[in-house]
PDB file of N, CA, C, O and CB in Angstrom:
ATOM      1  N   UNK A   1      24.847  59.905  13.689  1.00  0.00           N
ATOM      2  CA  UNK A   1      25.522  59.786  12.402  1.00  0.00           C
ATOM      3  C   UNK A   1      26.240  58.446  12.292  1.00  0.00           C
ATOM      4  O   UNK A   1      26.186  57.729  11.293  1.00  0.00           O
ATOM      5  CB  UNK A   1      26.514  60.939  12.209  1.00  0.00           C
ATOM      6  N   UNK A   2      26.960  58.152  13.478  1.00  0.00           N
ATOM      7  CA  UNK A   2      27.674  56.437  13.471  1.00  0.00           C
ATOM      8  C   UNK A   2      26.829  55.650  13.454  1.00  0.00           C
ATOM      9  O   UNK A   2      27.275  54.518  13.263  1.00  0.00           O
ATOM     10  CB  UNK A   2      28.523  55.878  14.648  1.00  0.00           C
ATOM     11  N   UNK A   3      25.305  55.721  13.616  1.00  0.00           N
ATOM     12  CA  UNK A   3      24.587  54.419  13.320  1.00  0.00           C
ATOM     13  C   UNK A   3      24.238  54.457  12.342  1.00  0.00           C
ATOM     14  O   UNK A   3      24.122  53.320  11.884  1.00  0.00           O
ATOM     15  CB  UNK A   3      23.618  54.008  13.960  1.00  0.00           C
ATOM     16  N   UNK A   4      23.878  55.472  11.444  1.00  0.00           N
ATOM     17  CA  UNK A   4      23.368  55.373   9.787  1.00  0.00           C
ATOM     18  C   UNK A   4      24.374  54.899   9.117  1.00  0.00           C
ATOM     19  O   UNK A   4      24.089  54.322   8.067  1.00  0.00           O
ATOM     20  CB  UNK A   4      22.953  56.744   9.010  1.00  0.00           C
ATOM     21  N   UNK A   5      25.762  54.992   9.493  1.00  0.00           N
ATOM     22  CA  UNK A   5      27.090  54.699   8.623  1.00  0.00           C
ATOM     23  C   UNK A   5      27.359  53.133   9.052  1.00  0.00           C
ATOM     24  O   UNK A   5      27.793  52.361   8.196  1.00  0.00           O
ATOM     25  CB  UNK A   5      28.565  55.847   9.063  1.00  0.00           C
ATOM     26  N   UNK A   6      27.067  52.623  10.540  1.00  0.00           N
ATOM     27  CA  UNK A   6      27.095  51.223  10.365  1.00  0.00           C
ATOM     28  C   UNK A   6      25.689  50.898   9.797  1.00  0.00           C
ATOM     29  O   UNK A   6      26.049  50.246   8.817  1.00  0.00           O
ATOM     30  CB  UNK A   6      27.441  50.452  11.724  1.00  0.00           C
ATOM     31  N   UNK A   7      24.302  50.903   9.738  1.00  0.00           N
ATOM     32  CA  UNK A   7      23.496  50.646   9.308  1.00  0.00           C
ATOM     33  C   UNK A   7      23.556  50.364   7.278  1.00  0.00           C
ATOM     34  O   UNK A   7      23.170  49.533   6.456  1.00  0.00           O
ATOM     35  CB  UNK A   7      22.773  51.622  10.020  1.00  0.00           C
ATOM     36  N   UNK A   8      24.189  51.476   7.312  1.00  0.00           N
ATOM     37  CA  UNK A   8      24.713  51.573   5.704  1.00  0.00           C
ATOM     38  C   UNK A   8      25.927  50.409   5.317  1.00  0.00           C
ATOM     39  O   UNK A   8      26.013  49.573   4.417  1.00  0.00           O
ATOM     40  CB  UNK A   8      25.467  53.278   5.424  1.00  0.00           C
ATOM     41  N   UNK A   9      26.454  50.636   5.997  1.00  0.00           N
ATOM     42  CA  UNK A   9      27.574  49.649   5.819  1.00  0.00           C
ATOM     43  C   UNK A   9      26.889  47.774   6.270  1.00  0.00           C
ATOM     44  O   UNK A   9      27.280  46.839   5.571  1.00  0.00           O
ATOM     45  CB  UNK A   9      29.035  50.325   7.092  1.00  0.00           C
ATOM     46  N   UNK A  10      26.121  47.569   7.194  1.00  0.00           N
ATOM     47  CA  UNK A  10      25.415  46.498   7.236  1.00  0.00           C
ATOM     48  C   UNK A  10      24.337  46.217   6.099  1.00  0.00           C
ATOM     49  O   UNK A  10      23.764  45.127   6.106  1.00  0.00           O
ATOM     50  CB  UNK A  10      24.879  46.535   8.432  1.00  0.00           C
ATOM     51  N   UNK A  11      24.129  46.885   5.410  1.00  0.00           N
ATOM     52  CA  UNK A  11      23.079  47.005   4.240  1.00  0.00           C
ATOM     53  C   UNK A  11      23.927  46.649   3.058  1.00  0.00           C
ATOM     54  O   UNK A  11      23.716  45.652   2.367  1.00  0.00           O
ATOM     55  CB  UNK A  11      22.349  48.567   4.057  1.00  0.00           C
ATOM     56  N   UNK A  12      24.952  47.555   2.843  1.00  0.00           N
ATOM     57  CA  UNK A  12      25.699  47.231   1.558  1.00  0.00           C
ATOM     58  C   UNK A  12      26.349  45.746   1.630  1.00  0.00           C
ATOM     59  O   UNK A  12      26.609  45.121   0.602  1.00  0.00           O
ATOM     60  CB  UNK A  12      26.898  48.367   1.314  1.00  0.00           C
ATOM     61  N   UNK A  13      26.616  45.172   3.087  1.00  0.00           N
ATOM     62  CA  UNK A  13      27.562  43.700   3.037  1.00  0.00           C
ATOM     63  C   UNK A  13      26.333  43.196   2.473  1.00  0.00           C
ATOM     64  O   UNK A  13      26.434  42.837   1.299  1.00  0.00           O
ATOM     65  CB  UNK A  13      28.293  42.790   4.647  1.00  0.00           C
ATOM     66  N   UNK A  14      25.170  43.076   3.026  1.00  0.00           N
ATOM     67  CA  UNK A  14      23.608  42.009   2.803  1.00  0.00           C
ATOM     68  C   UNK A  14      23.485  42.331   1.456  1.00  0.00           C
ATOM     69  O   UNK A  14      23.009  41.284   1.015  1.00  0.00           O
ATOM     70  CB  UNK A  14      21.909  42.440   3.775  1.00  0.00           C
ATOM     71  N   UNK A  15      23.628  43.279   0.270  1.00  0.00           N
ATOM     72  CA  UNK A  15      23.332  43.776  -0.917  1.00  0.00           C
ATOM     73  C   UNK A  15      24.898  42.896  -1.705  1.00  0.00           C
ATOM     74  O   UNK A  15      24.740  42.442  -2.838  1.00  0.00           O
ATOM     75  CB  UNK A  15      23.154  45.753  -0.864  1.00  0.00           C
ATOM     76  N   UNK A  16      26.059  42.760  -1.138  1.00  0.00           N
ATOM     77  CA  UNK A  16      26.763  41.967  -2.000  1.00  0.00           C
ATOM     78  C   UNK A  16      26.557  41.141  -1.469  1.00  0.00           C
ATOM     79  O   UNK A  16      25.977  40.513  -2.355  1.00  0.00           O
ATOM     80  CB  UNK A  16      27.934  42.077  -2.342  1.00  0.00           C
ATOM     81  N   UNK A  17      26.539  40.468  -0.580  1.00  0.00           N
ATOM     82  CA  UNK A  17      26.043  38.648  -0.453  1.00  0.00           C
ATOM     83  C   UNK A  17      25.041  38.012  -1.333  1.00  0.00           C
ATOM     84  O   UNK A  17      25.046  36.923  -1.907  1.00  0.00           O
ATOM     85  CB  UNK A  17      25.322  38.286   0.972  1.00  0.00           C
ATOM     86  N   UNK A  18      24.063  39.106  -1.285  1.00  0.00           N
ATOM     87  CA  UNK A  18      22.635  38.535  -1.998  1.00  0.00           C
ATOM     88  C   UNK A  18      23.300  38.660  -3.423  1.00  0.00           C
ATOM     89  O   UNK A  18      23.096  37.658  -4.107  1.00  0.00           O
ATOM     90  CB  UNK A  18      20.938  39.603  -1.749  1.00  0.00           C
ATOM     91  N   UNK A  19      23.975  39.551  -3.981  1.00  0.00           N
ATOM     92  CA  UNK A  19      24.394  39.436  -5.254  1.00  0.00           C
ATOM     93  C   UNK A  19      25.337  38.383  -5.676  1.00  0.00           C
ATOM     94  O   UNK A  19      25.534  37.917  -6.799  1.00  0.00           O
ATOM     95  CB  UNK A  19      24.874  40.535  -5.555  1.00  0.00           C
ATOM     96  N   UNK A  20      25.790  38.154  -4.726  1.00  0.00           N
ATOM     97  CA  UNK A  20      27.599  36.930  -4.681  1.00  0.00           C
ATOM     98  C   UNK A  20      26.359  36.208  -4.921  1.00  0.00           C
ATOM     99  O   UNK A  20      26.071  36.214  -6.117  1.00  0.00           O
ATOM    100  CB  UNK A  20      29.107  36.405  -2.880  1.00  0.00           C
ATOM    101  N   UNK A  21      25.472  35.548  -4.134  1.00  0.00           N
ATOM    102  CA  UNK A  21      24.613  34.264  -4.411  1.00  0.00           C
ATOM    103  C   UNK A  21      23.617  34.310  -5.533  1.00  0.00           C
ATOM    104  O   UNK A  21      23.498  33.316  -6.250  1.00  0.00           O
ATOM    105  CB  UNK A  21      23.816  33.913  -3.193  1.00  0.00           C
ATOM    106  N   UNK A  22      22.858  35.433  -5.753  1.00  0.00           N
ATOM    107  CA  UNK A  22      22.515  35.384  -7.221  1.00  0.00           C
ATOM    108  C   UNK A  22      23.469  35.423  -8.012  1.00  0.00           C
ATOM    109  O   UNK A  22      23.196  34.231  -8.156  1.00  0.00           O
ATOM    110  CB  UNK A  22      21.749  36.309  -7.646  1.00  0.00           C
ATOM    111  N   UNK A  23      24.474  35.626  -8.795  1.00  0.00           N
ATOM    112  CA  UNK A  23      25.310  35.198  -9.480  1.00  0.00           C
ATOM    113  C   UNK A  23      25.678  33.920  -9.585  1.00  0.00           C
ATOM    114  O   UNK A  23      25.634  33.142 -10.538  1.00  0.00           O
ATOM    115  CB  UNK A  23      26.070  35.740  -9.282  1.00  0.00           C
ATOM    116  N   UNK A  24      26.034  33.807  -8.518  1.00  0.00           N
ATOM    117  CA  UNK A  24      26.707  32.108  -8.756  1.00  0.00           C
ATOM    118  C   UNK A  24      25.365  30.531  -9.059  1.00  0.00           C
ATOM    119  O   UNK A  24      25.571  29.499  -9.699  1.00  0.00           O
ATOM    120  CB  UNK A  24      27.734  31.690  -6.780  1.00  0.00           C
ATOM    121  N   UNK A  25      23.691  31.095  -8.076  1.00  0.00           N
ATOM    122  CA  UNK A  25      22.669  30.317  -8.549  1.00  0.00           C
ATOM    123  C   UNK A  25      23.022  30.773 -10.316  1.00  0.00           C
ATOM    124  O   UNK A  25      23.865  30.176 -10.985  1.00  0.00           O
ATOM    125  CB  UNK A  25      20.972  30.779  -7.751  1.00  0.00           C
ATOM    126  N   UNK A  26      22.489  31.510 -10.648  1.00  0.00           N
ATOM    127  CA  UNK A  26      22.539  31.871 -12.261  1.00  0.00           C
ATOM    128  C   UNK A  26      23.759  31.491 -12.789  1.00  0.00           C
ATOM    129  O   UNK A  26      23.685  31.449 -14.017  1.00  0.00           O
ATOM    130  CB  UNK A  26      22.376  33.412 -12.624  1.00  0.00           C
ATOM    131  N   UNK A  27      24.907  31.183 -12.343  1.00  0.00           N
ATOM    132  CA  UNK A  27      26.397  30.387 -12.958  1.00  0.00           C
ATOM    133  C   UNK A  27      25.769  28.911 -13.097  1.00  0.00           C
ATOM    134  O   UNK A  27      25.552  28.302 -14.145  1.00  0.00           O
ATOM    135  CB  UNK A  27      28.046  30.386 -11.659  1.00  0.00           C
ATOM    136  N   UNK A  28      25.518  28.469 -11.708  1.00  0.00           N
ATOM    137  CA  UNK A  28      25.291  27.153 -11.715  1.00  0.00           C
ATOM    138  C   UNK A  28      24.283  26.476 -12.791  1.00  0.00           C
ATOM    139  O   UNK A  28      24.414  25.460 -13.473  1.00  0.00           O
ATOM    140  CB  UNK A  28      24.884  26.911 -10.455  1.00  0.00           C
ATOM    141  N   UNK A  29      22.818  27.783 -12.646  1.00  0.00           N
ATOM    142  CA  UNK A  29      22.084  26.929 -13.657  1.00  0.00           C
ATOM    143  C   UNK A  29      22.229  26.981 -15.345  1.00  0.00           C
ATOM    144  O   UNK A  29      21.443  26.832 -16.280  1.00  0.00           O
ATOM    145  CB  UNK A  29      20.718  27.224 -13.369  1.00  0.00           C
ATOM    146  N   UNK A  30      23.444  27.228 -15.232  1.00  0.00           N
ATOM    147  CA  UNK A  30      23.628  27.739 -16.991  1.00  0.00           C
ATOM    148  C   UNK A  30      25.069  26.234 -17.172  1.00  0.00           C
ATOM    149  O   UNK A  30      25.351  25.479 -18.102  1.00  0.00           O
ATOM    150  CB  UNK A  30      24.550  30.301 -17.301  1.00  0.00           C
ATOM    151  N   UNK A  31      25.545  26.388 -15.968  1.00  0.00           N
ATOM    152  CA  UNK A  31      26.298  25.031 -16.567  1.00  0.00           C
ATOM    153  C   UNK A  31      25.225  23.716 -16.300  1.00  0.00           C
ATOM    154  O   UNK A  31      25.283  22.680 -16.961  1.00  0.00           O
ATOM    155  CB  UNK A  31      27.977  24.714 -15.626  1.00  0.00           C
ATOM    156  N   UNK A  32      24.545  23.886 -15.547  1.00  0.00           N
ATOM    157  CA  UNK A  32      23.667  22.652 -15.785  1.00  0.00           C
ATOM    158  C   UNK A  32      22.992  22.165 -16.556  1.00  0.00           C
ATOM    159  O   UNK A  32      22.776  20.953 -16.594  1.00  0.00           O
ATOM    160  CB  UNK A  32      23.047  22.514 -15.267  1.00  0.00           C
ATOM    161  N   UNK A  33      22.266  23.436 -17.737  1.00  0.00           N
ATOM    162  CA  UNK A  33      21.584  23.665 -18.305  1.00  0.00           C
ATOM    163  C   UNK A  33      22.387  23.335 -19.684  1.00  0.00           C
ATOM    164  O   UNK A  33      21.805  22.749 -20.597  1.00  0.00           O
ATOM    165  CB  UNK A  33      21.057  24.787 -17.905  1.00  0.00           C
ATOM    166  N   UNK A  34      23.340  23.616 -19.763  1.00  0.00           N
ATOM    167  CA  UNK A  34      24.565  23.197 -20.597  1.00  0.00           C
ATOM    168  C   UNK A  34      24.830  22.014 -20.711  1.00  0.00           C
ATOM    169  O   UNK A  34      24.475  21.450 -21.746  1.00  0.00           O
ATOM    170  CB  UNK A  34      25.663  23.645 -20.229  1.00  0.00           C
ATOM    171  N   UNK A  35      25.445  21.367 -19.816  1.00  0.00           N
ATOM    172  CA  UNK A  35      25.600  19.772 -19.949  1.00  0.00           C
ATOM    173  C   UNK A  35      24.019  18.773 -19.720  1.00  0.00           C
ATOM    174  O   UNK A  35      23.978  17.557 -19.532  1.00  0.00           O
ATOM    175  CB  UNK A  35      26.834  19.303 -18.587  1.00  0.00           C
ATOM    176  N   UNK A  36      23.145  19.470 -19.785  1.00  0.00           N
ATOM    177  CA  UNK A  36      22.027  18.724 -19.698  1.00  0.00           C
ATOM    178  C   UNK A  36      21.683  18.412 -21.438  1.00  0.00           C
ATOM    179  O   UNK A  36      21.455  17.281 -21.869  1.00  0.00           O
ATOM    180  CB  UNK A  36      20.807  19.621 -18.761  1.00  0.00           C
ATOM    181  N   UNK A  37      21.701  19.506 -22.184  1.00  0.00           N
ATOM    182  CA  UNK A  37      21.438  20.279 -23.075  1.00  0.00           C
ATOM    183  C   UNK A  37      22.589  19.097 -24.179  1.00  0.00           C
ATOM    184  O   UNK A  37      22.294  18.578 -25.256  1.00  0.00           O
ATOM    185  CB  UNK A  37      21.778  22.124 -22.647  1.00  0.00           C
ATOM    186  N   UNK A  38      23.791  18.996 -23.455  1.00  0.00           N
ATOM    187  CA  UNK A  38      25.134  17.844 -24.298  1.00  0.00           C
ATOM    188  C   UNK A  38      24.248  16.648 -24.223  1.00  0.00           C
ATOM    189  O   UNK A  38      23.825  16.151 -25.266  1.00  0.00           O
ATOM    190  CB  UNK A  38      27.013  17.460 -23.286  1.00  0.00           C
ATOM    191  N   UNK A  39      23.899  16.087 -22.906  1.00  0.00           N
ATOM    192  CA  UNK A  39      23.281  15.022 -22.634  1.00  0.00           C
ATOM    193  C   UNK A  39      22.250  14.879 -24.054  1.00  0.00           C
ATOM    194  O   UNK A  39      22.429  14.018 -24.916  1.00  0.00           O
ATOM    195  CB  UNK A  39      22.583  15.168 -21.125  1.00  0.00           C
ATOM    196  N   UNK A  40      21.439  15.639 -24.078  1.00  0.00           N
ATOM    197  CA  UNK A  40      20.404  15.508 -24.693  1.00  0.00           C
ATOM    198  C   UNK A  40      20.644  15.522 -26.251  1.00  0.00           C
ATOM    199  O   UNK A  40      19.929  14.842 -26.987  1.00  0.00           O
ATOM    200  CB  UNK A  40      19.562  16.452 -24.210  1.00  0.00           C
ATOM    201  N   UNK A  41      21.374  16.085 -26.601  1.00  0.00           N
ATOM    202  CA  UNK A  41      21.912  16.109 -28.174  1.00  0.00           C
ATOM    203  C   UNK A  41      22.405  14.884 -28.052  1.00  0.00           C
ATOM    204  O   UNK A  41      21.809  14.052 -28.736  1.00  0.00           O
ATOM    205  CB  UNK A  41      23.072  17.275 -28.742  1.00  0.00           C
ATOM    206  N   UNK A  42      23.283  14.491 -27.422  1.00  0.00           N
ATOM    207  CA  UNK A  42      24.374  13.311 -27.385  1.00  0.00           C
ATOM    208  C   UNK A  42      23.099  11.782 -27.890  1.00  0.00           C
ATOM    209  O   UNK A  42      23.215  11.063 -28.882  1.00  0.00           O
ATOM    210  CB  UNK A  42      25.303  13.175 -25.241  1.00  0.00           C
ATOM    211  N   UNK A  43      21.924  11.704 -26.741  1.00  0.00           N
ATOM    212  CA  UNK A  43      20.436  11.087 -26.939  1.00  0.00           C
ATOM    213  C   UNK A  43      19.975  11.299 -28.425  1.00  0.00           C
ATOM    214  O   UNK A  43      19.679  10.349 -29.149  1.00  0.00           O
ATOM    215  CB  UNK A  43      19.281  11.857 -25.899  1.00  0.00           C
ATOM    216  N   UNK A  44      19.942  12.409 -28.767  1.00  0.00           N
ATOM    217  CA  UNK A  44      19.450  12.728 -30.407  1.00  0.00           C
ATOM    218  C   UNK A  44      20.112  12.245 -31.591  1.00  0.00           C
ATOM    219  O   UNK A  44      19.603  11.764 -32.603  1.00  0.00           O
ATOM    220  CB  UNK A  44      19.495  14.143 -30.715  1.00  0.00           C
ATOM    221  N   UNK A  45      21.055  12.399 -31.375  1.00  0.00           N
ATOM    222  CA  UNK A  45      22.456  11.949 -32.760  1.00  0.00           C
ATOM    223  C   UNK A  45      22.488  10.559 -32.331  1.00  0.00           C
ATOM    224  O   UNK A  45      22.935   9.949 -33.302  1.00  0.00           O
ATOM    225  CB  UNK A  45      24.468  12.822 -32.652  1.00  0.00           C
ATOM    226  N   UNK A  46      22.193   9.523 -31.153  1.00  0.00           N
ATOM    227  CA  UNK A  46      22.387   8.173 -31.116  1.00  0.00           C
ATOM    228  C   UNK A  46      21.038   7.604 -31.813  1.00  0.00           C
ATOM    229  O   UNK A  46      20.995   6.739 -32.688  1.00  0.00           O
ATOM    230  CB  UNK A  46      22.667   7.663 -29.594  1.00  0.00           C
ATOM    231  N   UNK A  47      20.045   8.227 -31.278  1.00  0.00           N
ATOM    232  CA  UNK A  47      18.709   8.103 -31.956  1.00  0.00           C
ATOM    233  C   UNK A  47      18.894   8.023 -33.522  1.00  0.00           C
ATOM    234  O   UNK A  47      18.967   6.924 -34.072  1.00  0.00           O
ATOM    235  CB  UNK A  47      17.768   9.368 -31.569  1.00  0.00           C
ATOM    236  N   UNK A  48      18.943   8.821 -34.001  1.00  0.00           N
ATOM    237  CA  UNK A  48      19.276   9.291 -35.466  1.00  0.00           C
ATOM    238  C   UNK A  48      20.101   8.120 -36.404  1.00  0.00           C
ATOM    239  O   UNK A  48      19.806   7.643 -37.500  1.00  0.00           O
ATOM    240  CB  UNK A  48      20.276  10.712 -35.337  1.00  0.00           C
ATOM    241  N   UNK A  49      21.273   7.863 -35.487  1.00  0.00           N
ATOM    242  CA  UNK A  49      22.084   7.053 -36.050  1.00  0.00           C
ATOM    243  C   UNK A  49      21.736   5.569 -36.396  1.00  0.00           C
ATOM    244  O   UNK A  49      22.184   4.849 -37.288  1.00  0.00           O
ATOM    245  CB  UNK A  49      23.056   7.117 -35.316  1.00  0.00           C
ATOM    246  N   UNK A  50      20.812   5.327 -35.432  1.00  0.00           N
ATOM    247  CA  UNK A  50      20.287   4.094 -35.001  1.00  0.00           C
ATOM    248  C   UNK A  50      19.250   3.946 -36.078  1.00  0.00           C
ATOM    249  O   UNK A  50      19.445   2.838 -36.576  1.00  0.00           O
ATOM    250  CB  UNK A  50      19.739   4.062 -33.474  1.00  0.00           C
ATOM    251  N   UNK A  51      18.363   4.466 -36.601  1.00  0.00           N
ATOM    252  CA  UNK A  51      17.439   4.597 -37.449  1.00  0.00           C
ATOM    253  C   UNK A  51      17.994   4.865 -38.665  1.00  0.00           C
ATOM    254  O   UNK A  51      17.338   4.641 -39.682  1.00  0.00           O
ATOM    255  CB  UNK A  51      16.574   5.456 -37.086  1.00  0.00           C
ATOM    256  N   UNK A  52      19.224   5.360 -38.730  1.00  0.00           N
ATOM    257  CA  UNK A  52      19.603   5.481 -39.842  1.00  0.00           C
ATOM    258  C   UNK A  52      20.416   3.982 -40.465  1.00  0.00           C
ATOM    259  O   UNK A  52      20.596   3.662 -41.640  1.00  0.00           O
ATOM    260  CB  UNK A  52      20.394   6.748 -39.748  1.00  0.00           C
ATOM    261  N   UNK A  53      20.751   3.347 -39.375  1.00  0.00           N
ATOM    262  CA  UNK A  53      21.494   1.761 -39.569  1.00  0.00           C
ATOM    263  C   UNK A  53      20.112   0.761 -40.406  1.00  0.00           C
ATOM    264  O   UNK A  53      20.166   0.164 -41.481  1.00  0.00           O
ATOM    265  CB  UNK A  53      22.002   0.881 -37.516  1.00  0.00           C
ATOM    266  N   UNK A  54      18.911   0.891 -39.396  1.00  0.00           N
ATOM    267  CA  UNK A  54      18.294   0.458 -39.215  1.00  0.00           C
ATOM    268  C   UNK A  54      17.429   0.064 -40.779  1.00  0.00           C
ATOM    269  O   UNK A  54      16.913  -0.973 -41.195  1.00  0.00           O
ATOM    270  CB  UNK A  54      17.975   1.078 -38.190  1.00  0.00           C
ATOM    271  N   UNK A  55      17.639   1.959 -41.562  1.00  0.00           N
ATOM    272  CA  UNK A  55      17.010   1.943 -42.832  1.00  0.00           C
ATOM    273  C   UNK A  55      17.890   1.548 -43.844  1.00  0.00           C
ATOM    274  O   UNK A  55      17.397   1.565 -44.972  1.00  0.00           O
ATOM    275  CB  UNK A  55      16.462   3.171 -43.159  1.00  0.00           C
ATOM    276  N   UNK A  56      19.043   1.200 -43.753  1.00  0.00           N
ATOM    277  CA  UNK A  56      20.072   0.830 -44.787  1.00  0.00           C
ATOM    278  C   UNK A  56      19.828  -0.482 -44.787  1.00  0.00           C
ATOM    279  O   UNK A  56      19.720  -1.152 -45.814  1.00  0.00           O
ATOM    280  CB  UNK A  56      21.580   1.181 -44.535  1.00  0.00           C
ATOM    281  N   UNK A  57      19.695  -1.060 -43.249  1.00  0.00           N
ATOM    282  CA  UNK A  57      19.301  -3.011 -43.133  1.00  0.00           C
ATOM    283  C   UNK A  57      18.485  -3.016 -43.625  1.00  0.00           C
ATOM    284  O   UNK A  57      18.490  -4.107 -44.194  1.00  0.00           O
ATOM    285  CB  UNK A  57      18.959  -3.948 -41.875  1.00  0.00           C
ATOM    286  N   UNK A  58      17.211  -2.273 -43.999  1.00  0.00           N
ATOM    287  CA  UNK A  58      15.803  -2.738 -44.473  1.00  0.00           C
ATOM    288  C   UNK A  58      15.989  -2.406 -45.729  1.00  0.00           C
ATOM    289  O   UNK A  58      15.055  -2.653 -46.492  1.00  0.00           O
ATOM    290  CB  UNK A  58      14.471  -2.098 -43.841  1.00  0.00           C
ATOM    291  N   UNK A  59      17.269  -1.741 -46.311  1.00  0.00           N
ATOM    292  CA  UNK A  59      17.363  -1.092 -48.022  1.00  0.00           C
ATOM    293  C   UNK A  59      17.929  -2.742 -48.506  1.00  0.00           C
ATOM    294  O   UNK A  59      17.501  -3.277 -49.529  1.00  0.00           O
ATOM    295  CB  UNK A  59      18.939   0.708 -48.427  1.00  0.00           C
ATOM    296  N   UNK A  60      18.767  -3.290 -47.747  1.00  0.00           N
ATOM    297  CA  UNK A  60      19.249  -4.886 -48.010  1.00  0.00           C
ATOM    298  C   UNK A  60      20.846  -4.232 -48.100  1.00  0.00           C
ATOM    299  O   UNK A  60      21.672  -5.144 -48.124  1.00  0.00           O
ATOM    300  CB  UNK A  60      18.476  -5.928 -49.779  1.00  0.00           C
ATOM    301  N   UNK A  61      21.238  -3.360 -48.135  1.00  0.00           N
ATOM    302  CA  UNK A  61      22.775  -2.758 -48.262  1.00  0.00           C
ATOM    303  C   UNK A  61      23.477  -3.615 -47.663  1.00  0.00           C
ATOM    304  O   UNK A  61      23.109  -3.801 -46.503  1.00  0.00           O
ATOM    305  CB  UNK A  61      23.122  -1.365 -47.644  1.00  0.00           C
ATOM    306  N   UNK A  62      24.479  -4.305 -48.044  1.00  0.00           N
ATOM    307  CA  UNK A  62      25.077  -5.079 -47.412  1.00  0.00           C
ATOM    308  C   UNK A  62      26.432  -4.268 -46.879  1.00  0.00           C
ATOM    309  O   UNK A  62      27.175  -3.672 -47.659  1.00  0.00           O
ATOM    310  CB  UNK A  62      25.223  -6.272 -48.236  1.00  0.00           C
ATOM    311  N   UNK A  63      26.631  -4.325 -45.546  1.00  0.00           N
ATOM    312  CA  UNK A  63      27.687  -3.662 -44.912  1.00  0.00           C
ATOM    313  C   UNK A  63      29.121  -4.328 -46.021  1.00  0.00           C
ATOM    314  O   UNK A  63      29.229  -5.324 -46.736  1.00  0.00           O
ATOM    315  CB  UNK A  63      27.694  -4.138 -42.990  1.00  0.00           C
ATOM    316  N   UNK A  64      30.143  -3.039 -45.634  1.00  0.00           N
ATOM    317  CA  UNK A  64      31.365  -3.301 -46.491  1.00  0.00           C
ATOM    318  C   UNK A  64      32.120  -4.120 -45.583  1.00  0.00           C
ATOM    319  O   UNK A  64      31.782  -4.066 -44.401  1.00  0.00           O
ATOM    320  CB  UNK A  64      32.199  -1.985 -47.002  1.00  0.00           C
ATOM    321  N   UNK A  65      33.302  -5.043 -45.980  1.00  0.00           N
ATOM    322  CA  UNK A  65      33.711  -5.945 -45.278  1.00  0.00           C
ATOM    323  C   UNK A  65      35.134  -5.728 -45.259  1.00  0.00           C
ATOM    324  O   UNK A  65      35.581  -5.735 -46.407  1.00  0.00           O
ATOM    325  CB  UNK A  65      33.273  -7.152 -45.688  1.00  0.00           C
ATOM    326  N   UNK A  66      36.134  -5.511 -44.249  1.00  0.00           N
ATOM    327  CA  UNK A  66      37.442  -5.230 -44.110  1.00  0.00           C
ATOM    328  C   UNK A  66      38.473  -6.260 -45.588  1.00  0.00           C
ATOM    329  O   UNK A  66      38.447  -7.435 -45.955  1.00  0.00           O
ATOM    330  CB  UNK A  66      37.787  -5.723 -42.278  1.00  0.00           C
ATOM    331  N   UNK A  67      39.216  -5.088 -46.008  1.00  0.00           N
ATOM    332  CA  UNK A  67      40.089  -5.696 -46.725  1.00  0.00           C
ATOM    333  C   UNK A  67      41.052  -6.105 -46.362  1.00  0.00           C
ATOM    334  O   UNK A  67      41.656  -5.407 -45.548  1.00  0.00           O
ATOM    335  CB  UNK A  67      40.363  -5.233 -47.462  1.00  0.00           C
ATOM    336  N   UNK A  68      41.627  -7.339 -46.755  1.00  0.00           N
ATOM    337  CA  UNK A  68      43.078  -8.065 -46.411  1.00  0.00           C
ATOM    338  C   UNK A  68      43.651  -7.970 -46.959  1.00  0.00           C
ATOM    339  O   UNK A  68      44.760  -8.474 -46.786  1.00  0.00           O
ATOM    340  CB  UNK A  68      43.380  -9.107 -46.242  1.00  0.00           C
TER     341      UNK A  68
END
């Protein structure tokens, strides 16, 4: 009976470890996945912006000029 109860009890530590570490892989790849995800918008809206300068220079718009 004392070896099924340490056997059990050696089973359940290996069943939360493996869970402590799946959790935290699946934490990790969601913040990575997250700031990868910023990165990449951050790339999109500079893109955007840039093309958008780009079509106002080719409209002849002349930028506004600071008032004194």
């Amino acid at each position: 009976m004392a070896m099924t109860e340490a056997n059990k009890n050696i089973w359940d530590f290996r069943n939360n470890k493996t869970l402590i570490i799946s959790i935290t892989v699946v934490v990790l790849v969601i913040i990575v996945m997250y700031f990868r995800d910023r990165q990449q918008q951050n790339v999109y809206e500079l893109r955007r912006l840039e093309k958008r300068v780009e079509m106002l220079e080719e409209w002849g718009i002349p930028r506004q000029q600071a008032v004194r």
